[in-house]
C-alpha positions in Angstrom: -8.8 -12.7 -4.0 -10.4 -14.9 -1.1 -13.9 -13.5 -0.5 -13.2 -13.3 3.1 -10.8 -10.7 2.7 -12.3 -7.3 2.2 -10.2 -4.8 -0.3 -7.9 -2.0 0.3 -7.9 0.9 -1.5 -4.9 3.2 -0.2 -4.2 6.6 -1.2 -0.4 7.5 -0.8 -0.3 11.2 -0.6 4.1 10.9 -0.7 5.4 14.3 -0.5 2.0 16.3 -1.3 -0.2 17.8 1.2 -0.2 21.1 3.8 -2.6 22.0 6.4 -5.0 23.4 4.4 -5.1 19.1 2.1 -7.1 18.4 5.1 -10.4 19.6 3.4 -10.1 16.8 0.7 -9.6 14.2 3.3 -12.3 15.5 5.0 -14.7 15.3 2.1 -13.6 11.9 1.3 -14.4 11.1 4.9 -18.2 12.8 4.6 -18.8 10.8 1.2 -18.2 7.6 2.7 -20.3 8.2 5.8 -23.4 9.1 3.5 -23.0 6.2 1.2 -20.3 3.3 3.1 -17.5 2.0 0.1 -17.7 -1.7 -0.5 -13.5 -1.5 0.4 -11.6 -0.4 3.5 -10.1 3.0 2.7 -7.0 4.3 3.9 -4.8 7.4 3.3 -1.0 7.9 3.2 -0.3 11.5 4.0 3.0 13.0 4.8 4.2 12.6 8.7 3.2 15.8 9.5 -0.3 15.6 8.5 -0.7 12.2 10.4 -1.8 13.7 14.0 -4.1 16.2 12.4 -5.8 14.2 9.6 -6.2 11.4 12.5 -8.0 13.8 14.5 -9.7 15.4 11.9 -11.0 11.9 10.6 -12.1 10.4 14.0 -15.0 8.2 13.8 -15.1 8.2 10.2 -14.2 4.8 8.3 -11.1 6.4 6.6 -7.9 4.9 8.0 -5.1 6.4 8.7 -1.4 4.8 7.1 1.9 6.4 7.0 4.5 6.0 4.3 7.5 4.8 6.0 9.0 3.3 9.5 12.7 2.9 11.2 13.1 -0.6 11.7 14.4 0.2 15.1 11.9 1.6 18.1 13.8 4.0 19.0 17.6 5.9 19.0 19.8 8.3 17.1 18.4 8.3 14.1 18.0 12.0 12.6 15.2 12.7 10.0 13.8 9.3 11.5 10.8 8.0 12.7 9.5 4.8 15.0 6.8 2.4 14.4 5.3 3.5 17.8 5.8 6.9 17.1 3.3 6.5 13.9 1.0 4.5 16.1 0.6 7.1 18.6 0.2 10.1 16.0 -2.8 7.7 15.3 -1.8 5.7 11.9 -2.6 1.4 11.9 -0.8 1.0 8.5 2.1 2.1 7.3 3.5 1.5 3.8 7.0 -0.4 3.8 8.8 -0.8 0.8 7.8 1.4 -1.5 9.6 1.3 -4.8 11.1 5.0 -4.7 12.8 4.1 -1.0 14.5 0.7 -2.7 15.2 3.4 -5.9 16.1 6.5 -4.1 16.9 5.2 -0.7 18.7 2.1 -1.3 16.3 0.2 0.8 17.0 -3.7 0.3 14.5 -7.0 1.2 16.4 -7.4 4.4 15.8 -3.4 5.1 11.9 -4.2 4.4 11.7 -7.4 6.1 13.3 -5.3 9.2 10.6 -2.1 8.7 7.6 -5.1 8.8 8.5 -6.2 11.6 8.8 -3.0 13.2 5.3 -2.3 12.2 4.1 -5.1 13.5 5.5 -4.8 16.7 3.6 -1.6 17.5 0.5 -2.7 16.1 0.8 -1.8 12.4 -0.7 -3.3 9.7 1.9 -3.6 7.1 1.4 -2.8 3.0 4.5 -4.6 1.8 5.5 -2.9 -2.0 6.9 -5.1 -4.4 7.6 -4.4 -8.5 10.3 -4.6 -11.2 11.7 -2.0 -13.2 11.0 -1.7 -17.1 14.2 -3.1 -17.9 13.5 -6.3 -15.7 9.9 -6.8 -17.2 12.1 -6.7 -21.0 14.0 -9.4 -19.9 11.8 -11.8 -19.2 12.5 -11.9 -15.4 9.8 -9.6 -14.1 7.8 -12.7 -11.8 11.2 -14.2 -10.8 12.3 -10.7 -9.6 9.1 -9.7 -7.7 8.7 -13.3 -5.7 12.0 -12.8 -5.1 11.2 -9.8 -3.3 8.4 -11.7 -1.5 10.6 -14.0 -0.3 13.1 -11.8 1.0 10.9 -9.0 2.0 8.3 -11.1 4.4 9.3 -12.1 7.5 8.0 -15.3 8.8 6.8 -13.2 11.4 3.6 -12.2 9.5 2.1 -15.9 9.6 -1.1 -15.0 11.4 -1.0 -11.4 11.2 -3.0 -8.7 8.9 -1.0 -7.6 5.9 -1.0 -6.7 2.5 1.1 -6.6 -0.7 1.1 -4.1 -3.4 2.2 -4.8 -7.0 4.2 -1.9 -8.3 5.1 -2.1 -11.7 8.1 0.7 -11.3 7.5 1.6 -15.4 3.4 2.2 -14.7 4.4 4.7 -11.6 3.8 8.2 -12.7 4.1 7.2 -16.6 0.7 6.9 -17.5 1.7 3.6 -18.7 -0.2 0.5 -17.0 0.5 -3.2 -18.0 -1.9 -5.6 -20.0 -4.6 -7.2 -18.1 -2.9 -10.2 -18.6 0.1 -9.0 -17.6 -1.5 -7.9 -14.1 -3.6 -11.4 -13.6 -0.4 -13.2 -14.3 1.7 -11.4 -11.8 -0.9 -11.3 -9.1 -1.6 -15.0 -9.3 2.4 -15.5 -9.2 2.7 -12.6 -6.4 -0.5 -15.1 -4.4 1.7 -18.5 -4.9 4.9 -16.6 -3.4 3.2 -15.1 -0.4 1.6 -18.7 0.5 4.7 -20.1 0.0 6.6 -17.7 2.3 3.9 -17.6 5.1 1.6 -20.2 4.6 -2.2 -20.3 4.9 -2.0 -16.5 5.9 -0.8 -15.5 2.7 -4.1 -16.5 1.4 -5.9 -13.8 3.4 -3.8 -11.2 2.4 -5.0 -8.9 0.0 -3.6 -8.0 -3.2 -3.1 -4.3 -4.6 -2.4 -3.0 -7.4 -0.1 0.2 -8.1 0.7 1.4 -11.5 -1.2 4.6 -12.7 -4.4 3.5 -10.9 -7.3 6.5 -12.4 -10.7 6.7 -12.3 -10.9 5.7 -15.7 -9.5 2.2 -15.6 -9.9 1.3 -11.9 -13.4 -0.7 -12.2 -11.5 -2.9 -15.3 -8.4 -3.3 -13.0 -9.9 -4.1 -9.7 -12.5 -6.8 -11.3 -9.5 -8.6 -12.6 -8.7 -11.8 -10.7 -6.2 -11.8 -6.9 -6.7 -8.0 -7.4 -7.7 -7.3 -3.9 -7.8 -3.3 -4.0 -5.1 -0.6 -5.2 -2.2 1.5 -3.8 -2.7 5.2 -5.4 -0.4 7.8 -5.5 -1.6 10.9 -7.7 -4.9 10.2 -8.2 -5.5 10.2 -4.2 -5.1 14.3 -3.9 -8.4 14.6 -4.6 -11.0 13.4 -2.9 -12.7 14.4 -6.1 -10.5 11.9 -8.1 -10.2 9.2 -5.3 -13.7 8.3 -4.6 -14.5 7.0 -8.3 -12.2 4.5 -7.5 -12.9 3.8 -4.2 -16.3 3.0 -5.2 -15.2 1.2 -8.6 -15.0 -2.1 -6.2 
């Protein structure tokens, strides 16, 4: 990763957290003020919890992302919810693309392209997910797949904005399983080459994150691997207990 471009570590709470998940976001917040992490650090929590953790967190370094956007700003869309509407709850990411809304959702490149551009226009920074499946990486055709997701899934529209991709491998999600660190240089340098083909000398600023079964116990060998500019984590980012060791592996 360019040493301009400071790292991103992102917690992405999905469908965990109440009220009361606050505390943990809270004590993540007090550990960074007493000794400052060498990354940005954001969290992902659930829609509800945007407006209160956003309060909650005010003045602390900890930013705020949300997991999802309507590509549209506003209208009748039930169960839906607008890029401006996350910006005034107080979030300034938001993730797009995520590999269980193409799985479960049906979301396609276009959809995402659509969603990043939403973002963008309310003044969030995008974290654009990108991955292949197991059976894709057995064939041979995981790099072809995922810069063919770049392609399709970055609108030119980003060339001089803040951004971010995240590497999914969809197998490492949840499994335990995480791929060679071979397997991760070779795909991040691949993923770089895509994104500065797609959008030029911005893509170079971009940073890089990795998302596959990120832990406390392999995040300092994963993150000093080469183009790896940070980390998406799901589980793992619960707990501020289990978050800060690899906030502070970078």
């Amino acid at each position: 990763m360019p040493k301009s471009v400071r790292p991103l570590i992102a917690g992405n709470w999905k469908m965990n957290g109440l009220g009361a998940s606050l505390a943990e976001a809270l004590t993540l917040a007090e550990a960074l003020t007493e000794i400052p992490a060498n990354a940005r650090v954001a969290l992902c929590p659930p829609f509800t919890l945007i407006g209160r953790m956003a309060t909650a967190l005010k003045g602390s370094t900890v930013e705020i992302g949300a997991q999802d956007v309507h590509p549209q700003a506003s209208g009748a869309y039930t169960g839906d919810i607008a890029a401006a509407m996350l910006a005034d709850a107080g979030a300034t990411l938001v993730i797009v693309g995520h590999s269980e809304r193409r799985t479960m959702h049906g979301e396609t490149d276009a959809d995402v392209a659509k969603k990043v551009e939403a973002a963008l226009a309310s003044g969030l920074e995008p974290i654009v997910c990108v991955g292949e499946t197991l059976e894709e990486r057995k064939s041979g055709k995981a790099e072809a797949i995922v810069c063919g997701q770049i392609e399709g899934s970055l609108p030119k529209v980003l060339e001089g904005r803040a951004f971010s991709v995240a590497y999914e491998p969809v197998w490492a999600i949840g499994t335990g399983l995480t791929p060679s660190n071979e397997e991760i240089v070779a795909m991040h340098a691949a993923i770089r080459a895509a994104i500065v083909d797609r959008v030029g000398e911005t893509g170079r600023k971009a940073a890089i994150l990795y998302g596959g079964s990120v832990k406390p116990a392999n995040a300092m060998e994963i993150l000093a691997l080469p183009e790896v500019g940070g980390a998406l984590v799901g589980g793992a980012s619960l707990k501020a207990a289990d978050f800060l060791p690899i906030v502070r592996a970078i």
